[in-house]
DRENLO-15475 format. One record per residue: y, x, z of N, C-alpha, C, O in turn. Coordinates in Angstrom, 3 decimals. Example, Ala and Ser with C-alpha at 12.3 -4.5 7.8 and 13.67 -1.06 7.14 Angstrom:
residues 2
((-5.690; 13.190; 7.800); (-4.500; 12.300; 7.800); (-3.300; 13.200; 7.800); (-3.319; 14.236; 8.465)),
((-2.250; 12.850; 7.080); (-1.060; 13.670; 7.140); (0.030; 12.900; 7.870); (1.138; 13.409; 8.039)),
This chain:
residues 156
((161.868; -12.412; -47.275); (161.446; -13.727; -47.697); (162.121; -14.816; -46.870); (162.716; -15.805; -47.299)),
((161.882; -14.388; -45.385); (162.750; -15.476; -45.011); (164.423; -15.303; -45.335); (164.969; -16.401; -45.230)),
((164.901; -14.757; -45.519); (165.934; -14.547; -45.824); (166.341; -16.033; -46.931); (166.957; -17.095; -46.831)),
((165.509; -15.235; -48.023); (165.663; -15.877; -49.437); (165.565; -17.508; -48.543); (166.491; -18.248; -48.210)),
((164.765; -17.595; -48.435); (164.140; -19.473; -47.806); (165.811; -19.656; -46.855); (166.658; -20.233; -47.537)),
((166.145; -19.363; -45.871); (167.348; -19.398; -45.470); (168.230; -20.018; -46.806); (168.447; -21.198; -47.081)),
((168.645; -18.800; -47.516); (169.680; -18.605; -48.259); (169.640; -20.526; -49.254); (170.558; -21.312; -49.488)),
((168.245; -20.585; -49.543); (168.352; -21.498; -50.639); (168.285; -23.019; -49.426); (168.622; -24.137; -49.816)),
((167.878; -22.798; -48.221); (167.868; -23.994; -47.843); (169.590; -24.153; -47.279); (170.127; -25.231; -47.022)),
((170.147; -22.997; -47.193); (171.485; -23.277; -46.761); (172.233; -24.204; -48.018); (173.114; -25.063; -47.988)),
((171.531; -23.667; -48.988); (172.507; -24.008; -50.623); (172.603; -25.401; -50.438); (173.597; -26.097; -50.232)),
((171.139; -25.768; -50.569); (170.428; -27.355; -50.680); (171.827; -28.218; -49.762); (172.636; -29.058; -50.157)),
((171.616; -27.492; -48.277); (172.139; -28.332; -47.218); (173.727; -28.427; -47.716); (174.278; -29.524; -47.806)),
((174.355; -27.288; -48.004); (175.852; -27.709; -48.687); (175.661; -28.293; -49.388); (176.275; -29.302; -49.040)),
((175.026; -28.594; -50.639); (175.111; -29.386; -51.663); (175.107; -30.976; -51.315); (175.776; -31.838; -51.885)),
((174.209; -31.152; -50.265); (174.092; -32.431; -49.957); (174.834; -32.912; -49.110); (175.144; -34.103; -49.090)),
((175.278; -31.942; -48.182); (176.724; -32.327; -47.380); (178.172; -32.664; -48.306); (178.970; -33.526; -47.935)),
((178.319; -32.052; -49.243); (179.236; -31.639; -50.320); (179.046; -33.032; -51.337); (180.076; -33.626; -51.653)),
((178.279; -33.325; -51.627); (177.718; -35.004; -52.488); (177.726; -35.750; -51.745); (178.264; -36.797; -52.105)),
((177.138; -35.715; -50.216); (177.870; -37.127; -49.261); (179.351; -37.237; -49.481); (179.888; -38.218; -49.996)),
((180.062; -36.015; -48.999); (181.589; -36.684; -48.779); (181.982; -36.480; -49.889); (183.193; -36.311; -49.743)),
((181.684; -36.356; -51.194); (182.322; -36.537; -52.446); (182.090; -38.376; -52.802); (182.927; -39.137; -53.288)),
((180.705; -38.686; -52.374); (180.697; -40.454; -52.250); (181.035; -41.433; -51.275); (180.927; -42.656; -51.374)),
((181.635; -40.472; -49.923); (182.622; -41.632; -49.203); (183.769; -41.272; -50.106); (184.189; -42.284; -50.667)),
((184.428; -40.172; -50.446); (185.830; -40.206; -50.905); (185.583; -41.062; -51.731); (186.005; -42.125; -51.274)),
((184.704; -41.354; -53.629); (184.950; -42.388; -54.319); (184.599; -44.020; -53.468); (184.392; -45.127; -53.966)),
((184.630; -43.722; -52.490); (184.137; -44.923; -52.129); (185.285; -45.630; -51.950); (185.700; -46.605; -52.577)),
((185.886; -44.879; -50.781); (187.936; -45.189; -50.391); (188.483; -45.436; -51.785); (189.044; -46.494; -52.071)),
((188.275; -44.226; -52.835); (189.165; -44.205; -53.754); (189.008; -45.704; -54.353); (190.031; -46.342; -54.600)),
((187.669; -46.293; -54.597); (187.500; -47.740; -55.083); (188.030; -48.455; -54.429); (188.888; -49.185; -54.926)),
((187.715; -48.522; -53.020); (188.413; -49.451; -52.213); (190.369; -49.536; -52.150); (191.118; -50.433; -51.761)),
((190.552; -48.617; -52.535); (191.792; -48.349; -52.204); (192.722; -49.081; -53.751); (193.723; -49.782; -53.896)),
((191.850; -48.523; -54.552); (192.242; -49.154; -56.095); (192.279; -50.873; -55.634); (193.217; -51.629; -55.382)),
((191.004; -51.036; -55.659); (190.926; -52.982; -55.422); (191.826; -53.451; -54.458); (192.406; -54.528; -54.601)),
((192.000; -52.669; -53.413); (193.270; -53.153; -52.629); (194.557; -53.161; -53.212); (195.408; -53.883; -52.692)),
((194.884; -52.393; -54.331); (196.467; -52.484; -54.569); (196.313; -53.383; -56.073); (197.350; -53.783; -56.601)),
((195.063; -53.651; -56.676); (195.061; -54.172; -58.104); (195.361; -55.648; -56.959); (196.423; -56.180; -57.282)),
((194.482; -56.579; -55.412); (194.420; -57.783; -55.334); (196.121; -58.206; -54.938); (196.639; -59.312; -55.089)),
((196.634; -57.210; -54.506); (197.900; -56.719; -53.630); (199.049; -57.241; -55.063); (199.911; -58.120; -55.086)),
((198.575; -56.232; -56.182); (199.324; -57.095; -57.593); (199.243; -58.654; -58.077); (200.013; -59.593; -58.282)),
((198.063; -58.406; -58.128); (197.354; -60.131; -58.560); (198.244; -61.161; -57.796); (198.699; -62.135; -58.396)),
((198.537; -60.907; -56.223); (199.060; -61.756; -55.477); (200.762; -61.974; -55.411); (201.557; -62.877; -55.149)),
((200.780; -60.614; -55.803); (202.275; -60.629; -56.015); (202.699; -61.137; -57.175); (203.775; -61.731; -57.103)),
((202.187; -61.086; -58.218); (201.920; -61.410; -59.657); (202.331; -62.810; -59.537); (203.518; -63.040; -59.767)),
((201.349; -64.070; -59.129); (200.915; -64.985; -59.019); (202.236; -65.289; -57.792); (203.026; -66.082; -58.303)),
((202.608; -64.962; -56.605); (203.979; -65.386; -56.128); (205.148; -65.004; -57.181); (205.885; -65.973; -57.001)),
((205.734; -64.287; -58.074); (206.707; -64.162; -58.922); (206.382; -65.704; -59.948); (207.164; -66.641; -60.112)),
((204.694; -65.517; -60.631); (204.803; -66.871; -61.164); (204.956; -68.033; -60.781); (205.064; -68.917; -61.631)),
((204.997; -68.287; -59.666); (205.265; -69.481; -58.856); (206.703; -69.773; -58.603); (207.023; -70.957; -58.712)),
((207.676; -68.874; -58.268); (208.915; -68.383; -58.046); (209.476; -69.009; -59.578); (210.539; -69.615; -59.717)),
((208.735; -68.780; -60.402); (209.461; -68.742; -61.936); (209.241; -70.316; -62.070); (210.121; -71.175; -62.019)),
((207.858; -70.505; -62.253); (207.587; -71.585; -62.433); (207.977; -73.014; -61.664); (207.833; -74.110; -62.206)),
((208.519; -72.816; -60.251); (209.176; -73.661; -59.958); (210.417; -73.678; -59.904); (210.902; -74.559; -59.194)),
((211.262; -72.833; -60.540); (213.033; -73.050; -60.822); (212.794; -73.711; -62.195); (213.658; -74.521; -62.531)),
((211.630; -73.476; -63.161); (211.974; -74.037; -64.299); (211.622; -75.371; -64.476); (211.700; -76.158; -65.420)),
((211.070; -75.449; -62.916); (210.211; -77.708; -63.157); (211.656; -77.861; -62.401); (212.013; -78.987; -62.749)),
((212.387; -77.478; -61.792); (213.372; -78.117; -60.788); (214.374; -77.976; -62.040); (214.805; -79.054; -62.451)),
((214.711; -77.091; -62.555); (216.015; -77.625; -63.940); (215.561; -78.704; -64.424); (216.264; -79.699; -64.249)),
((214.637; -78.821; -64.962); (213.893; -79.760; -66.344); (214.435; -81.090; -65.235); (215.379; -81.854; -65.439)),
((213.301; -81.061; -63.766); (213.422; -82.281; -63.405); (214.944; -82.793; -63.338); (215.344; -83.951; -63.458)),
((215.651; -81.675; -63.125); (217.054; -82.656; -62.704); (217.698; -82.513; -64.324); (218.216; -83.623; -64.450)),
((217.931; -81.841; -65.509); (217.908; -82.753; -66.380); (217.911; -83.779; -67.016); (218.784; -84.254; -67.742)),
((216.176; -84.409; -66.546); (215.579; -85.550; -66.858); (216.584; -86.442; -65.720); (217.189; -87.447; -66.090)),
((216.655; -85.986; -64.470); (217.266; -87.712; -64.018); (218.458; -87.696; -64.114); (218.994; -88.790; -63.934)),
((219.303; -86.602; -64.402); (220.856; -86.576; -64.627); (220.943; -87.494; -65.675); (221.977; -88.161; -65.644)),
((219.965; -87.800; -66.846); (220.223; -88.306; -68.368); (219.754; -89.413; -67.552); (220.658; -90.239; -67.426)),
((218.257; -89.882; -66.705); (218.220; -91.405; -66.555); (219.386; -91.991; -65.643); (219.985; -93.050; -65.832)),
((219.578; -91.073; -64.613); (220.859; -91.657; -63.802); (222.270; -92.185; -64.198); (223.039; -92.951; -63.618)),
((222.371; -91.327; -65.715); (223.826; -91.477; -65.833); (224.007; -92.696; -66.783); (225.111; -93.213; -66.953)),
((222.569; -93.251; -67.558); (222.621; -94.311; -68.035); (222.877; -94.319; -69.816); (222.638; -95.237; -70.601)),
((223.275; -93.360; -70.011); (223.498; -92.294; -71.333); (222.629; -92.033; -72.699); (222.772; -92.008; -73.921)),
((221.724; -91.871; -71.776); (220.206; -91.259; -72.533); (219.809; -92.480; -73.499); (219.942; -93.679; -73.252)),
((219.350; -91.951; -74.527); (218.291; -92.851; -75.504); (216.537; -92.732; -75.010); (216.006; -91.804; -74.399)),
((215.929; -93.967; -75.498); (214.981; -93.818; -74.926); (214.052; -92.700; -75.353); (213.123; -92.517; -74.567)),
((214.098; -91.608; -76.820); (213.787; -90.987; -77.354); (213.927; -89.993; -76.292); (213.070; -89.321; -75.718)),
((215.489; -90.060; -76.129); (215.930; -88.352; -74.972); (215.015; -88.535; -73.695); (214.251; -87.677; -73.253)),
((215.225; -89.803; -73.176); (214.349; -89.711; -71.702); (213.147; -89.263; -72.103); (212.825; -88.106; -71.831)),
((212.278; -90.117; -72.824); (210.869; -89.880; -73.503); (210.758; -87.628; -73.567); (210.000; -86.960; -72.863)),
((211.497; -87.213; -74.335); (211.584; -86.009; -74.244); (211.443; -85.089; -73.170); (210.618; -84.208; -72.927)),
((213.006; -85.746; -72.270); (212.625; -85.368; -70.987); (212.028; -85.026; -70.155); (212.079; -83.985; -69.501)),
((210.900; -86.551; -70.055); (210.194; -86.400; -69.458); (208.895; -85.195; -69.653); (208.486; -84.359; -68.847)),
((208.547; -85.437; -70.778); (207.731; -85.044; -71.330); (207.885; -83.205; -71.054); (206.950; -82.528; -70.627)),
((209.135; -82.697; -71.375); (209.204; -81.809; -70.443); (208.974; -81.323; -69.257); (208.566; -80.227; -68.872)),
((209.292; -82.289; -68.722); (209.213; -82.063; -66.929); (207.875; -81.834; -66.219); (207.635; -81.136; -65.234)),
((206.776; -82.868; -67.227); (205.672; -83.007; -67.219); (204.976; -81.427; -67.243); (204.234; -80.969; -66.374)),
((205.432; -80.743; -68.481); (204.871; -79.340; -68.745); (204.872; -78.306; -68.190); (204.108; -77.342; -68.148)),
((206.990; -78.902; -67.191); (207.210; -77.543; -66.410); (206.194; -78.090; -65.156); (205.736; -77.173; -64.474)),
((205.870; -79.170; -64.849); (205.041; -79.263; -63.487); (203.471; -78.827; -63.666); (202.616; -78.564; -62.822)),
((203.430; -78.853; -65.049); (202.112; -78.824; -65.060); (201.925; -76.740; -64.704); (201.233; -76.173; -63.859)),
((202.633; -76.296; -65.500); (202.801; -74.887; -65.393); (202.588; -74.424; -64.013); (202.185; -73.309; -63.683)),
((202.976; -75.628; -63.068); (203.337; -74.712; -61.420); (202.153; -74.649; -61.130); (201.872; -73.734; -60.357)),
((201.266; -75.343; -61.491); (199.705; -75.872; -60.888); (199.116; -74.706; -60.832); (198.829; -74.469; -59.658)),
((198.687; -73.570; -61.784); (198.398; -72.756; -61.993); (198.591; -71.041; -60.826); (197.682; -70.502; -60.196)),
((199.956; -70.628; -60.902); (200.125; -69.750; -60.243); (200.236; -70.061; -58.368); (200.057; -69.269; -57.443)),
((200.624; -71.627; -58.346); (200.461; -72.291; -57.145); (198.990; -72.410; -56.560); (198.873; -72.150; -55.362)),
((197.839; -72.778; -57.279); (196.999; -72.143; -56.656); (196.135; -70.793; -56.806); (194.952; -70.579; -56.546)),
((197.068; -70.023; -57.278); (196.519; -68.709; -57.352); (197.333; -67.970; -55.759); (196.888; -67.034; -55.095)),
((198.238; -68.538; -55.577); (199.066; -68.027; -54.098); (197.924; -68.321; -53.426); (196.995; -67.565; -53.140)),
((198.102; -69.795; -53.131); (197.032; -70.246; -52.125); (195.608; -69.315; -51.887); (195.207; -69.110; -50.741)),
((194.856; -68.751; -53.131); (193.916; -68.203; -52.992); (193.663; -66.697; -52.759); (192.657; -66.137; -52.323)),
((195.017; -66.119; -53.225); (195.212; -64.314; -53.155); (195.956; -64.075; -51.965); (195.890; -62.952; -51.466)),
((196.830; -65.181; -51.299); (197.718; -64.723; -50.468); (197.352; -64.747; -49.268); (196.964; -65.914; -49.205)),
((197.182; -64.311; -48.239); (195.888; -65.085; -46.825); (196.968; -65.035; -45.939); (196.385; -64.552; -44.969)),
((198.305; -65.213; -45.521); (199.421; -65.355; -44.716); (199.724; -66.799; -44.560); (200.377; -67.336; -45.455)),
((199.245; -67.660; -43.303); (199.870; -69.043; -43.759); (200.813; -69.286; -43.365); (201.021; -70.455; -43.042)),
((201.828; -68.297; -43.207); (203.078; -68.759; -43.315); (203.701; -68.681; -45.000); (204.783; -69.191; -45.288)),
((203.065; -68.156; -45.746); (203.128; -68.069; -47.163); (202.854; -69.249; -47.661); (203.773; -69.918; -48.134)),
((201.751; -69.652; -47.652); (200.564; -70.591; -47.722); (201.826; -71.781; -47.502); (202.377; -72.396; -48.415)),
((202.081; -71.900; -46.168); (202.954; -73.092; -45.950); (204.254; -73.420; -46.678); (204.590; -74.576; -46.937)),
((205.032; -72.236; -47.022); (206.215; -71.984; -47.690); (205.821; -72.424; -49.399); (206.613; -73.035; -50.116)),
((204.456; -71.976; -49.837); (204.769; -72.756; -51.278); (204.542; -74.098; -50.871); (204.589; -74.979; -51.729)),
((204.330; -74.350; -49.822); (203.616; -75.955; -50.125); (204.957; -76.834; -49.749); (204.972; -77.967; -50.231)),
((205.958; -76.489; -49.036); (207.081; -76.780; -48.682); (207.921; -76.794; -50.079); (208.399; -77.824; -50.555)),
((208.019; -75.652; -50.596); (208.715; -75.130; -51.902); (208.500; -76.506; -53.085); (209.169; -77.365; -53.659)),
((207.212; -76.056; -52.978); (206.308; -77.507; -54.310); (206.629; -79.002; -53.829); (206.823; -80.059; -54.430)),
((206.610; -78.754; -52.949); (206.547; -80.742; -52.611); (208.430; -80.930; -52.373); (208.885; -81.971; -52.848)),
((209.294; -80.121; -51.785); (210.439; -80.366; -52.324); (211.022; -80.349; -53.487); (212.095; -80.939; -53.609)),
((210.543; -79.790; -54.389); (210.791; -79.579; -55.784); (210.337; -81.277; -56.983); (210.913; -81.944; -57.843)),
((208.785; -81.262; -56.175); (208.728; -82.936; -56.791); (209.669; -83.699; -55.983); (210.745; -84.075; -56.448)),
((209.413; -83.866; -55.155); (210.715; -85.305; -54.386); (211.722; -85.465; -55.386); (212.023; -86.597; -55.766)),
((212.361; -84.282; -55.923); (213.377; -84.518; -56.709); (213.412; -85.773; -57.193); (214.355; -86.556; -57.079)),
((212.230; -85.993; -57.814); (211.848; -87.169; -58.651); (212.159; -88.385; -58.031); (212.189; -89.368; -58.771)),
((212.329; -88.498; -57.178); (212.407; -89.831; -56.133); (213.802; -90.109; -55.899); (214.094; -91.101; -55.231)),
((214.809; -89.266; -56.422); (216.262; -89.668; -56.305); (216.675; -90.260; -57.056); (216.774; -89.945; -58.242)),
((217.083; -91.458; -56.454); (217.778; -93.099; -57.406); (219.240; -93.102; -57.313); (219.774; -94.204; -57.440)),
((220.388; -91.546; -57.011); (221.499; -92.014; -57.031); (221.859; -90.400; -57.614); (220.988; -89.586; -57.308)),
((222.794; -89.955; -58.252); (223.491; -88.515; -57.948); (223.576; -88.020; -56.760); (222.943; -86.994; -56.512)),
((224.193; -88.496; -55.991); (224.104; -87.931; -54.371); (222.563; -87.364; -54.053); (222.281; -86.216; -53.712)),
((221.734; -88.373; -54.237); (220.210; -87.964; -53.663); (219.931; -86.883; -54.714); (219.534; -85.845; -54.187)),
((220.001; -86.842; -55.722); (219.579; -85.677; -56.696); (220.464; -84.610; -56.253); (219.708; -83.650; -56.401)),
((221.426; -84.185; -55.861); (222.163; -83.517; -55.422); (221.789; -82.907; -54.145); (221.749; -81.679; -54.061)),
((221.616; -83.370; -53.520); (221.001; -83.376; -51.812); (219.365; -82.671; -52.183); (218.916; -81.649; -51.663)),
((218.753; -83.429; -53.089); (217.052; -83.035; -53.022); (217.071; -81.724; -54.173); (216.047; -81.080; -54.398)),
((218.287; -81.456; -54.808); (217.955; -80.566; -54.965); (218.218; -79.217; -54.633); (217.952; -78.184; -55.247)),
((218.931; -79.456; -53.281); (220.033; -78.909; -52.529); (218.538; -78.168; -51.515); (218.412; -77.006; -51.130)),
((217.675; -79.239; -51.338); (216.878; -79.088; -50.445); (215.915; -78.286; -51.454); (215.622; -77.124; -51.175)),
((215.497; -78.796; -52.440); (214.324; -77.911; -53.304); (214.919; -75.937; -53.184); (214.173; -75.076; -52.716)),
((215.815; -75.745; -53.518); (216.360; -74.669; -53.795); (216.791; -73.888; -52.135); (217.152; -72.711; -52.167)),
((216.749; -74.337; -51.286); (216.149; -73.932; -49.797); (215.363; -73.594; -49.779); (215.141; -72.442; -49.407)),
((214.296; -74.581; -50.257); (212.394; -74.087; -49.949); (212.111; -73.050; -50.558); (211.285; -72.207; -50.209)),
((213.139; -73.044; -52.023); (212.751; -72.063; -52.828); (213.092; -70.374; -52.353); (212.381; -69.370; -52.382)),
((214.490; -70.596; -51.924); (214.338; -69.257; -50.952); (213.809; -68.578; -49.788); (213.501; -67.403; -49.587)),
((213.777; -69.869; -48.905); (212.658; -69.420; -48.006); (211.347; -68.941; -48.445); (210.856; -67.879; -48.064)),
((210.756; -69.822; -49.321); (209.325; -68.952; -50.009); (209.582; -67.796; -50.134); (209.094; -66.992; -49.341)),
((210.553; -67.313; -51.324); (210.722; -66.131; -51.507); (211.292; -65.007; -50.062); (211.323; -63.782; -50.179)),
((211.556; -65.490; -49.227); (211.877; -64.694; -48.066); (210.773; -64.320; -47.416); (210.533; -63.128; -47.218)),
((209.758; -65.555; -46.898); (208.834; -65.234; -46.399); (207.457; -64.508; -47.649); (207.062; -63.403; -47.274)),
((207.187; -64.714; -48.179); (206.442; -63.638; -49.603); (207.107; -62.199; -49.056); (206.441; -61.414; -48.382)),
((207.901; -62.057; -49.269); (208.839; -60.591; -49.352); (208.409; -59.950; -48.004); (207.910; -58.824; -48.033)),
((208.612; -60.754; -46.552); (208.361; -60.832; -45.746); (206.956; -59.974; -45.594); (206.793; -58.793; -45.284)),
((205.912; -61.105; -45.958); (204.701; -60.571; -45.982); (204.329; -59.536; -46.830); (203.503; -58.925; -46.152)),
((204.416; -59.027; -47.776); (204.519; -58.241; -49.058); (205.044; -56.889; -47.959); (204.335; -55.885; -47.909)),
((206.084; -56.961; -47.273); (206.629; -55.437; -46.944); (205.791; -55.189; -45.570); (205.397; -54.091; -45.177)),
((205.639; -56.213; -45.044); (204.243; -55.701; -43.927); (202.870; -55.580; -43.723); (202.133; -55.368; -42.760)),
((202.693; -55.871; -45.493); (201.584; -55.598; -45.518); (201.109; -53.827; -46.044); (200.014; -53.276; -46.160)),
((202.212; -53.463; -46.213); (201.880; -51.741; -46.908); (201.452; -51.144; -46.277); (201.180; -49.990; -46.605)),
């Protein structure tokens, strides 16, 4: 009898040893999932930012190549602009999705460098300065992407 009582309390005790560490493993396994889905999200959201600000920095210099050169109808500028408007509006979006997925502020600092050189553009009243600011936008823009990459490979 004692035997039997042994035998079944041994069972019990594996079983329940055996169902604990079967619910730390799904536990990691969840954790481990949500870590590489926020790990995407963030990377996700730096590629859209990456995208989204080469395509406001064409549009913008577009738009002032046509007001600068004096050329443009007021229809084309009107267009222009109106473009430029959409590609900026686009950045808003994945720009603060960096800010919020990415927790590196040297990241953090690099879009904000990236973004605010990219508008200045707007502020150039000669070819030279559009030339120069966008000389400078397309700096920020690689540095972002250096430092992202940066953080991205030390974080694995």
């Amino acid at each position: 009898m004692l035997t039997t009582a042994l035998a079944v309390l041994g069972t019990l005790l594996g079983a329940t040893v055996t169902g604990f560490f079967q619910h730390l493993a799904a536990g990691r396994t969840e954790r481990a999932a949500a870590r590489a889905r926020s790990r995407q999200d963030a990377l996700d959201a730096v590629a859209d930012l990456v995208a989204a600000d080469s395509a406001h920095r064409q549009a913008l210099r577009m738009r002032l190549e046509a007001k600068l050169s004096g050329t443009a109808t007021d229809a084309e500028l009107f267009e222009l602009r109106t473009a430029s408007h959409v590609t900026r509006a686009a950045t808003k979006r994945p720009y603060a999705l960096v800010r919020l997925l990415v927790p590196d502020p040297g990241v953090k600092t690099a879009a904000d460098t990236m973004i605010t050189a990219t508008y200045d553009m707007a502020d150039a009243r000669t070819p030279d300065e559009l030339d120069t600011a966008q000389k400078r936008s397309r700096t920020a823009h690689d540095h972002f992407i250096d430092t992202a990459a940066e953080f991205f490979d030390t974080e694995r």
